[in-house]
N, CA, C and O atoms as a printed pandas DataFrame, in Angstrom:
     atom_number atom_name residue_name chain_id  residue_number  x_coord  y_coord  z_coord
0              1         N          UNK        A               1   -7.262  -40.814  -26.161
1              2        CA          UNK        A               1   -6.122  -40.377  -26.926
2              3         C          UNK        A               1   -5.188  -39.542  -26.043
3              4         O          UNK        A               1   -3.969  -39.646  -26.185
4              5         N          UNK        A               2   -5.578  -38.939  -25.380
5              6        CA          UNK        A               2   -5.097  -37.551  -24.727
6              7         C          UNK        A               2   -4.109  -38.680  -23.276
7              8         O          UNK        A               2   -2.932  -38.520  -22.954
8              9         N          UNK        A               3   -4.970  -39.604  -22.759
9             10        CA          UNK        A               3   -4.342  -40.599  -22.065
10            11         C          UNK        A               3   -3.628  -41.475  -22.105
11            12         O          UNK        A               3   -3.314  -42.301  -21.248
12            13         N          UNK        A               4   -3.140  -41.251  -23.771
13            14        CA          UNK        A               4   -2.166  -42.255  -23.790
14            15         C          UNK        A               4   -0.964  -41.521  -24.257
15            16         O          UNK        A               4    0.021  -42.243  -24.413
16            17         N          UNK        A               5   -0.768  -39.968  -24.580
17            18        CA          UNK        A               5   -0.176  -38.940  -24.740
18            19         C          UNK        A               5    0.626  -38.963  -23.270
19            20         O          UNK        A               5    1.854  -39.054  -23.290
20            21         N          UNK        A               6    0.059  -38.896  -22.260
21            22        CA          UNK        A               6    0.478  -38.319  -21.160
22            23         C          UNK        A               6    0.904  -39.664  -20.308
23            24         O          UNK        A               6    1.547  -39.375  -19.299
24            25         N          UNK        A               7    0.672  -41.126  -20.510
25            26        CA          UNK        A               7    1.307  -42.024  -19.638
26            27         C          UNK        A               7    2.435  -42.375  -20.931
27            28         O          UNK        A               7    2.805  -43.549  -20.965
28            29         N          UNK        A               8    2.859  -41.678  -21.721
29            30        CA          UNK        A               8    3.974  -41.652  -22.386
30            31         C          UNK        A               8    5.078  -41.012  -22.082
31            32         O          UNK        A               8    6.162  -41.247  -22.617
32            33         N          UNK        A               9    4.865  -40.082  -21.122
33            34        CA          UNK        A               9    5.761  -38.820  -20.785
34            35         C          UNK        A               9    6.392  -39.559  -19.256
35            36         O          UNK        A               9    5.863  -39.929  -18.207
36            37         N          UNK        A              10    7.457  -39.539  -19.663
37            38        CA          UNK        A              10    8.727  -39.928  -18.269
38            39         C          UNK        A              10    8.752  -38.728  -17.660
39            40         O          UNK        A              10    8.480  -37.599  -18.066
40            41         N          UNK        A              11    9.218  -39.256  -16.346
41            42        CA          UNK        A              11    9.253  -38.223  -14.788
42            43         C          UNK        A              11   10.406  -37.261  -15.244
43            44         O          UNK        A              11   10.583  -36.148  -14.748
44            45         N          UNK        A              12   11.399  -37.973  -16.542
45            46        CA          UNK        A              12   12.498  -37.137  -16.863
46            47         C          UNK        A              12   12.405  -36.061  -17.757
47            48         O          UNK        A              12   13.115  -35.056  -17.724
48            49         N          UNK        A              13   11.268  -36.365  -18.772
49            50        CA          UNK        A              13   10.813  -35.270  -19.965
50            51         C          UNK        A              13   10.017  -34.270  -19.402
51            52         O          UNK        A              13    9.795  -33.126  -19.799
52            53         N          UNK        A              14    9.480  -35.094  -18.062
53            54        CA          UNK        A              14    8.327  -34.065  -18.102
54            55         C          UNK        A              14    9.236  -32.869  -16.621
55            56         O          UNK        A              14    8.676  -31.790  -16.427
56            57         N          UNK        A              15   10.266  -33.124  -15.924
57            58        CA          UNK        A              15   11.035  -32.151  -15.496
58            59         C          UNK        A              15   11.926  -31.313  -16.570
59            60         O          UNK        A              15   12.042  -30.097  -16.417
60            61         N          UNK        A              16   12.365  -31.781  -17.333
61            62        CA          UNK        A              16   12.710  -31.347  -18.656
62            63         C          UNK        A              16   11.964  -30.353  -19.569
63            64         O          UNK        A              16   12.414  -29.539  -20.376
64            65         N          UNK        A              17   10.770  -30.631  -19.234
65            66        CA          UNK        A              17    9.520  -29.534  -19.689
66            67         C          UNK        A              17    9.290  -28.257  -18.742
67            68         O          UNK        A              17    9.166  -27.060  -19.004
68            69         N          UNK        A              18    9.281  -28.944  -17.596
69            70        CA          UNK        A              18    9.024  -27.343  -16.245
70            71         C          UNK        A              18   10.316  -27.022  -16.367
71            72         O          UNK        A              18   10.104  -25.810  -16.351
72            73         N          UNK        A              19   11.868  -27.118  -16.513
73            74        CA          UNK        A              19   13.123  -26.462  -16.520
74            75         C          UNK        A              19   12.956  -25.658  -17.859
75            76         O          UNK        A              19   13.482  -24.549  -17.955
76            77         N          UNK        A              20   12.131  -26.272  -19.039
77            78        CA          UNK        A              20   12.416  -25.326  -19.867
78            79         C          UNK        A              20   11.610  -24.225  -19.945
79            80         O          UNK        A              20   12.172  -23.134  -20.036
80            81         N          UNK        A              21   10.198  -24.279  -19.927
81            82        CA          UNK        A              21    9.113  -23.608  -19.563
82            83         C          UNK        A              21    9.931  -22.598  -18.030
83            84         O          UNK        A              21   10.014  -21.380  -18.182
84            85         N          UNK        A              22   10.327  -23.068  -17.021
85            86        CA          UNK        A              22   10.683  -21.648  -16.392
86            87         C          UNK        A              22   11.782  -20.968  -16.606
87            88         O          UNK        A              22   12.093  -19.819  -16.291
88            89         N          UNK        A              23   12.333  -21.784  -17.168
89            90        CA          UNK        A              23   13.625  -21.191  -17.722
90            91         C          UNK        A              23   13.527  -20.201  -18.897
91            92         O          UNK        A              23   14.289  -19.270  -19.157
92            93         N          UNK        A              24   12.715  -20.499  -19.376
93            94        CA          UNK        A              24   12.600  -19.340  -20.614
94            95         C          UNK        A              24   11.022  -18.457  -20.927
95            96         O          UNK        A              24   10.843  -17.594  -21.786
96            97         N          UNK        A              25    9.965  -19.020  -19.892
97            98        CA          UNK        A              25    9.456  -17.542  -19.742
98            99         C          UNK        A              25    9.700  -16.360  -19.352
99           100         O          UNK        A              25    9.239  -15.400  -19.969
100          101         N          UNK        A              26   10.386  -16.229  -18.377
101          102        CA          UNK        A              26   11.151  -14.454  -18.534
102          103         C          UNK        A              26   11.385  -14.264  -18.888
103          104         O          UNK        A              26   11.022  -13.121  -19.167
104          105         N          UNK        A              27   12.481  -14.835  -19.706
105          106        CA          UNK        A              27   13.449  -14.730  -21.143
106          107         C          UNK        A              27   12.238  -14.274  -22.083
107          108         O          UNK        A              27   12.304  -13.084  -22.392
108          109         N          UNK        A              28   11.227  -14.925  -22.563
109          110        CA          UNK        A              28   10.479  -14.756  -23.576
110          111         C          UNK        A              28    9.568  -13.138  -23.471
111          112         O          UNK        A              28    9.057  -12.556  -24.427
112          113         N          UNK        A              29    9.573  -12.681  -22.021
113          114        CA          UNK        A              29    8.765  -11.846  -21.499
114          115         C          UNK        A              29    9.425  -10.662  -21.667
115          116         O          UNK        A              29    8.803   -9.703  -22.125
116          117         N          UNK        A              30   10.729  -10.553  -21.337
117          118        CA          UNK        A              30   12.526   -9.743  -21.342
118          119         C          UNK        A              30   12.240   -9.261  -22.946
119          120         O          UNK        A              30   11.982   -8.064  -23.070
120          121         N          UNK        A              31   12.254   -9.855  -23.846
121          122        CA          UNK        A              31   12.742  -10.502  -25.236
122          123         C          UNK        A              31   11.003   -8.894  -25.515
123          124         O          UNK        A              31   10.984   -7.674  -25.351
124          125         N          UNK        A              32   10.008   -9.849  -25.937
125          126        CA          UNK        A              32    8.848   -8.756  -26.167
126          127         C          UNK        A              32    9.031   -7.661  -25.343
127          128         O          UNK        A              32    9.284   -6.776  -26.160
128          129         N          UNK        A              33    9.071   -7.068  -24.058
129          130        CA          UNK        A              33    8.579   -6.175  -23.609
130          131         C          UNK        A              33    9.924   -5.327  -24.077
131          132         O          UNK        A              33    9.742   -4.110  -24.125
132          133         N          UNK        A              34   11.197   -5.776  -24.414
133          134        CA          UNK        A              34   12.107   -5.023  -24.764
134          135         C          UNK        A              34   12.379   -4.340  -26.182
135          136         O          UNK        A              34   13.109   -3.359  -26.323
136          137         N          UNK        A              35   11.850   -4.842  -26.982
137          138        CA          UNK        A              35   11.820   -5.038  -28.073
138          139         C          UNK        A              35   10.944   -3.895  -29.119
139          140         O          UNK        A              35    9.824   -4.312  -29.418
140          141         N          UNK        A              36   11.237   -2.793  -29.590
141          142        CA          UNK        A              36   10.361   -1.795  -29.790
142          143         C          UNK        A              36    9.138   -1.292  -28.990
143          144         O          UNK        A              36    7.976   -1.184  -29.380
144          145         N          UNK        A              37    9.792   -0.941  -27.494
145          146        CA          UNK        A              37    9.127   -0.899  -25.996
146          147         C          UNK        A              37    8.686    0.688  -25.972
147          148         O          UNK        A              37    7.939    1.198  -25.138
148          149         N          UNK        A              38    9.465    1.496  -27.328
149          150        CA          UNK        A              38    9.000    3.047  -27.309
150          151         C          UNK        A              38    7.725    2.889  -27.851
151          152         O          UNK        A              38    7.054    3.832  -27.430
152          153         N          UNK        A              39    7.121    2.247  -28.498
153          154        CA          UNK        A              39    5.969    2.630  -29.515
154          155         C          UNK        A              39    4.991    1.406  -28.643
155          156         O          UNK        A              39    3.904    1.241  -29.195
156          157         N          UNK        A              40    5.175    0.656  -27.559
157          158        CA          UNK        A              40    4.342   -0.682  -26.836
158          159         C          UNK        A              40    4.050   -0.070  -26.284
159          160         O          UNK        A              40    2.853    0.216  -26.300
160          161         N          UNK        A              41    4.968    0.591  -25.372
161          162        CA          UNK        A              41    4.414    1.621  -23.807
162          163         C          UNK        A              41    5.092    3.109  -23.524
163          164         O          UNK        A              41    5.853    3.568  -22.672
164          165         N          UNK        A              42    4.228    3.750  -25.005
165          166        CA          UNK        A              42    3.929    4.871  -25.088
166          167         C          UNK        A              42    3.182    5.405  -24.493
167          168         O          UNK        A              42    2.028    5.024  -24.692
168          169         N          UNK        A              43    3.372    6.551  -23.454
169          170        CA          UNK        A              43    2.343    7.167  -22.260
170          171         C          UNK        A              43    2.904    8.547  -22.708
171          172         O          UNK        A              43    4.028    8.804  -22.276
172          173         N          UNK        A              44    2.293    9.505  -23.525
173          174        CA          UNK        A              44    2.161   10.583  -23.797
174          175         C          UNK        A              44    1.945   11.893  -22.573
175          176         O          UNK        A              44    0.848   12.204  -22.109
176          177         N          UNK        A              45    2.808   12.316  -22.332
177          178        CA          UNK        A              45    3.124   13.035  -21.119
178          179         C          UNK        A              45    3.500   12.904  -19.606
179          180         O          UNK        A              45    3.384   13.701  -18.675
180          181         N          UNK        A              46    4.163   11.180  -19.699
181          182        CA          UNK        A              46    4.307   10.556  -18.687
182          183         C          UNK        A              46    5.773   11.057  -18.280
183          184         O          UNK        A              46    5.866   11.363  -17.091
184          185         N          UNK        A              47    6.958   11.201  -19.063
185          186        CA          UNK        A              47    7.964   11.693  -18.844
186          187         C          UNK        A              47    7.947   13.093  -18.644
187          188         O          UNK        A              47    7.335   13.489  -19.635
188          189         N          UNK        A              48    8.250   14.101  -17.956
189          190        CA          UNK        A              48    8.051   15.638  -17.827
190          191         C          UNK        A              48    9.621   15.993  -19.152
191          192         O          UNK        A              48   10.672   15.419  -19.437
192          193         N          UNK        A              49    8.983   17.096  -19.539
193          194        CA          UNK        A              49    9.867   18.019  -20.331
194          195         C          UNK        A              49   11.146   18.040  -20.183
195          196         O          UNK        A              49   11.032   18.175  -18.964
196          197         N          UNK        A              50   12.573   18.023  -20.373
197          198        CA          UNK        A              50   13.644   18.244  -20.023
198          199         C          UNK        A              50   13.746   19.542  -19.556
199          200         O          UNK        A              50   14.436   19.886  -18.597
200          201         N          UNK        A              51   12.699   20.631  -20.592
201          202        CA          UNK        A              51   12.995   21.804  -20.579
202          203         C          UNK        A              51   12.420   22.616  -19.291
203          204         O          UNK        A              51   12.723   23.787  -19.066
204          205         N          UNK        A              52   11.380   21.687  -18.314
205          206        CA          UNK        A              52   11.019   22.043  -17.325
206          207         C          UNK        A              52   11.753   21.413  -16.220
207          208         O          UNK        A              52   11.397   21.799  -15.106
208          209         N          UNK        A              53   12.654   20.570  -16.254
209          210        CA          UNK        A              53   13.518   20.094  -14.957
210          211         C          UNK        A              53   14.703   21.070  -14.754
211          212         O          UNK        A              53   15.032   21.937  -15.564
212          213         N          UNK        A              54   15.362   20.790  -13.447
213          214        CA          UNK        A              54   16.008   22.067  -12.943
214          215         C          UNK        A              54   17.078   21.103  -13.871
215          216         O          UNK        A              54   17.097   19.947  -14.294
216          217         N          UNK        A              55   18.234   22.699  -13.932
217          218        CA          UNK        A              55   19.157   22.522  -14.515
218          219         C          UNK        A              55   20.347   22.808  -14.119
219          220         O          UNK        A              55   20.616   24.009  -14.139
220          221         N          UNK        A              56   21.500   21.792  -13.611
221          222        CA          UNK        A              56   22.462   22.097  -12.613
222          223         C          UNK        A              56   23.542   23.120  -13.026
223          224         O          UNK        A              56   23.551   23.305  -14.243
224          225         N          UNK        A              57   23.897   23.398  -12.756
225          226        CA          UNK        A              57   25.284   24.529  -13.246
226          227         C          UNK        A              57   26.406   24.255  -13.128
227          228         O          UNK        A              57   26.889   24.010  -12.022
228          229         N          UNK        A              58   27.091   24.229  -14.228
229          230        CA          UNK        A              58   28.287   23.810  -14.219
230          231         C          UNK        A              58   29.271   24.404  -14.176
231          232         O          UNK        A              58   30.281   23.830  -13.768
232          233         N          UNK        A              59   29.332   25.973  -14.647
233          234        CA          UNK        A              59   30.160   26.707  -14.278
234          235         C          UNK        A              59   30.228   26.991  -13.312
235          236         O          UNK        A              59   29.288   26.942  -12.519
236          237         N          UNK        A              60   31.745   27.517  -12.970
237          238        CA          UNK        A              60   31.929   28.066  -11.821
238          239         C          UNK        A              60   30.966   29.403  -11.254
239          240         O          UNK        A              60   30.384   29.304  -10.174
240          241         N          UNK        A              61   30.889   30.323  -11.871
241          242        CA          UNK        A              61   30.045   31.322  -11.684
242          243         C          UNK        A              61   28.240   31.459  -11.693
243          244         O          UNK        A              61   27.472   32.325  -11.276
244          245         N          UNK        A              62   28.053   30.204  -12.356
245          246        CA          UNK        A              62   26.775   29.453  -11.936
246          247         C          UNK        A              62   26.510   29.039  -11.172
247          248         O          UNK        A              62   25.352   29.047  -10.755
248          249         N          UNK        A              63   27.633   28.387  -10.539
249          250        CA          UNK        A              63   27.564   27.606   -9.052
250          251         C          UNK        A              63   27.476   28.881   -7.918
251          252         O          UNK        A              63   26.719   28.897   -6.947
252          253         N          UNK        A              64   28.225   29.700   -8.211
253          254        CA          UNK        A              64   28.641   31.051   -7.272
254          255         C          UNK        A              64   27.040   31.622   -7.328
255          256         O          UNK        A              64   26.608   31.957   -6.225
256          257         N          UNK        A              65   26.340   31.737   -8.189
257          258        CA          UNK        A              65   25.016   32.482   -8.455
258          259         C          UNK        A              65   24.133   31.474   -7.692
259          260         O          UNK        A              65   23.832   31.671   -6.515
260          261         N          UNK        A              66   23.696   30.324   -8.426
261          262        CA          UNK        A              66   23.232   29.288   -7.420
262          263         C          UNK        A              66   23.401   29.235   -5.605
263          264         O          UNK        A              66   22.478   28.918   -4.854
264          265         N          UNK        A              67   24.696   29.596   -5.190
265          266        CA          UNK        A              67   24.792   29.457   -3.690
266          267         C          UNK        A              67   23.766   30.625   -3.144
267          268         O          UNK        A              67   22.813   30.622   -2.364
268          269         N          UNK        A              68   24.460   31.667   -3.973
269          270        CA          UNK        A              68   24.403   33.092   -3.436
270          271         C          UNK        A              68   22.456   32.915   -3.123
271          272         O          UNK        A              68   21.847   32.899   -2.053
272          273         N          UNK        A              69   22.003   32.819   -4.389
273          274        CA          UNK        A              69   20.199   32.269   -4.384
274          275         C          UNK        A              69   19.691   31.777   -3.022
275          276         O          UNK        A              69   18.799   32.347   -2.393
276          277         N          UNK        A              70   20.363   30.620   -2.599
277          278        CA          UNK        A              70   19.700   29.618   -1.906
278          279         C          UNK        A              70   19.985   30.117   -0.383
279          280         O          UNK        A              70   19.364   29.847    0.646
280          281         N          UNK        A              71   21.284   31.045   -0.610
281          282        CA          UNK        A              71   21.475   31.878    0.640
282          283         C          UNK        A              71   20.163   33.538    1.645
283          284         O          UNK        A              71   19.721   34.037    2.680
284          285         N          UNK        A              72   20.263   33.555   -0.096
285          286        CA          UNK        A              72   19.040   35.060   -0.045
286          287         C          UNK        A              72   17.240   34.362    0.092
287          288         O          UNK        A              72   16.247   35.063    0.284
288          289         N          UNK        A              73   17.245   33.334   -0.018
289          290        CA          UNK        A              73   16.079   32.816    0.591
290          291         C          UNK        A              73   16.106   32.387    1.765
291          292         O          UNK        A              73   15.111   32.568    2.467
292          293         N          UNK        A              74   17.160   31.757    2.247
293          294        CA          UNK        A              74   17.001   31.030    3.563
294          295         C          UNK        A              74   17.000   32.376    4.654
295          296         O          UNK        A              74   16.366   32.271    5.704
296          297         N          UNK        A              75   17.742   33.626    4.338
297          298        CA          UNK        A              75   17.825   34.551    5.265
298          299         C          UNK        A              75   16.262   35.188    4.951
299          300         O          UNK        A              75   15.596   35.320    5.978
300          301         N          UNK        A              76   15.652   35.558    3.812
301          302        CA          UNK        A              76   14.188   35.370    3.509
302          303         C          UNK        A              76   13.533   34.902    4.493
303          304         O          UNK        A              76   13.025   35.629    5.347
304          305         N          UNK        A              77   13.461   33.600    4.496
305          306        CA          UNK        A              77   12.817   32.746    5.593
306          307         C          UNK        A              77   13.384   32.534    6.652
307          308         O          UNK        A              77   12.913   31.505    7.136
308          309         N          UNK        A              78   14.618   33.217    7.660
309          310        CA          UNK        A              78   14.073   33.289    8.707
310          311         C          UNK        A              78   13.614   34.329    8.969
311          312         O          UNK        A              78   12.890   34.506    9.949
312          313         N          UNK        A              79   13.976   35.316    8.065
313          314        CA          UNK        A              79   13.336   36.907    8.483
314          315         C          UNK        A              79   12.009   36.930    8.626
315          316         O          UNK        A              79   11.508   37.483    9.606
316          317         N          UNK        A              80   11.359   36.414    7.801
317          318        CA          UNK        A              80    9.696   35.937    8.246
318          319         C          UNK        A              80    9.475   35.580    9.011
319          320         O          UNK        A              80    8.669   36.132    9.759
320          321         N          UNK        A              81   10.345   33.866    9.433
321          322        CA          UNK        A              81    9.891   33.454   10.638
322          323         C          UNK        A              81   10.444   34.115   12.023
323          324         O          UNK        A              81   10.192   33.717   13.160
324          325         N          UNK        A              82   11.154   35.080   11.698
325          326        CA          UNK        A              82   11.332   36.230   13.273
326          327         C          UNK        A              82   10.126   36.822   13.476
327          328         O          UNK        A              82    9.566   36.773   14.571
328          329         N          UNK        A              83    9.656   37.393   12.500
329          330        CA          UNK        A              83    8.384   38.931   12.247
330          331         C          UNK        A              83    7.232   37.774   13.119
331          332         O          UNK        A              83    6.522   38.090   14.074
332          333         N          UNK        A              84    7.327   36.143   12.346
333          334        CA          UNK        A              84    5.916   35.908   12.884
334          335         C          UNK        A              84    6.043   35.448   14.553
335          336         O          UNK        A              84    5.040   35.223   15.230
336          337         N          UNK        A              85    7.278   35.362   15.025
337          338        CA          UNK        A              85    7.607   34.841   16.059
338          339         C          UNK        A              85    7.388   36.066   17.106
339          340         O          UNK        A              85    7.303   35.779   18.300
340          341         N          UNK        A              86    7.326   36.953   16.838
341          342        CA          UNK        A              86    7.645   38.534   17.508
342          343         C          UNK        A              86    5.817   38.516   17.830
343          344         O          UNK        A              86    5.199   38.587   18.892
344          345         N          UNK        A              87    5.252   38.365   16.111
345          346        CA          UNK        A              87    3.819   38.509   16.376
346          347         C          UNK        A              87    3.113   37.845   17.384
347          348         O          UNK        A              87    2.122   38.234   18.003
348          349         N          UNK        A              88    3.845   36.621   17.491
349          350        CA          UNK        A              88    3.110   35.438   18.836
350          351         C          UNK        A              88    3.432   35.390   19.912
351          352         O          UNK        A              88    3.003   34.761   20.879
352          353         N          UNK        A              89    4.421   36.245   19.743
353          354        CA          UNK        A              89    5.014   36.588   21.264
354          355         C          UNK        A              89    6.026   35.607   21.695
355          356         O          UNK        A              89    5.996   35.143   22.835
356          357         N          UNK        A              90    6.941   35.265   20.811
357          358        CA          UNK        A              90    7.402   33.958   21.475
358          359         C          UNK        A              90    8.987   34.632   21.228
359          360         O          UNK        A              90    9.359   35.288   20.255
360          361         N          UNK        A              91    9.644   34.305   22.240
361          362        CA          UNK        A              91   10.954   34.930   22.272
362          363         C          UNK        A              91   11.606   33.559   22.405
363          364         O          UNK        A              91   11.023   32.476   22.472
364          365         N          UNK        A              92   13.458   33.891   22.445
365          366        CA          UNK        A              92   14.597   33.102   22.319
366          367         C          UNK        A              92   14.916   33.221   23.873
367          368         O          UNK        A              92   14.961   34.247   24.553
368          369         N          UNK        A              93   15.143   31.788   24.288
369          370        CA          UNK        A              93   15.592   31.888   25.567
370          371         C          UNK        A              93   16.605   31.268   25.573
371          372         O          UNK        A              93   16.671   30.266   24.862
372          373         N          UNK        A              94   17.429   31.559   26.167
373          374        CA          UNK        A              94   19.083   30.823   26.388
374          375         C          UNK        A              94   19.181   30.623   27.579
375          376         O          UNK        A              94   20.207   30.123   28.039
């Protein structure tokens, strides 16, 4: 039965079958995985908090506070790395 199913099928139906078949499994794959994808691939603490990501500043005087910050650490850190440079004995040569 099954052999007389399949020497029924032309070289034209049956390319007609693989164009449609690849043609529309992604589509079909697109279609489900998109498709109420909050409640499919729900990972409960996979996204971090909004309330823990940095938060840029938009004011002007935020921005001014922000520089000023990133300034008082970096002089922070080289002031350390002088003290430990002094400790090892390692001087600046020009």
């Amino acid at each position: 039965m099954f052999n007389r199913f399949i020497s029924k099928i032309t070289r034209t139906q049956l390319e007609t079958g693989k164009f449609g078949f690849y043609l529309f499994t992604p589509i079909l794959v697109m279609i489900y995985s998109g498709i109420n994808s909050d409640e499919k691939f729900n990972l409960p603490g996979f996204w971090p908090d909004p309330a823990t990501l940095n938060q840029i500043p938009k004011e002007r005087h935020e921005i001014q506070a922000e520089i000023a910050r990133i300034r008082r650490e970096r002089e922070e850190k080289r002031r350390r790395l002088e003290e430990r440079a002094k400790e090892l004995g390692i001087t600046e040569e020009a």
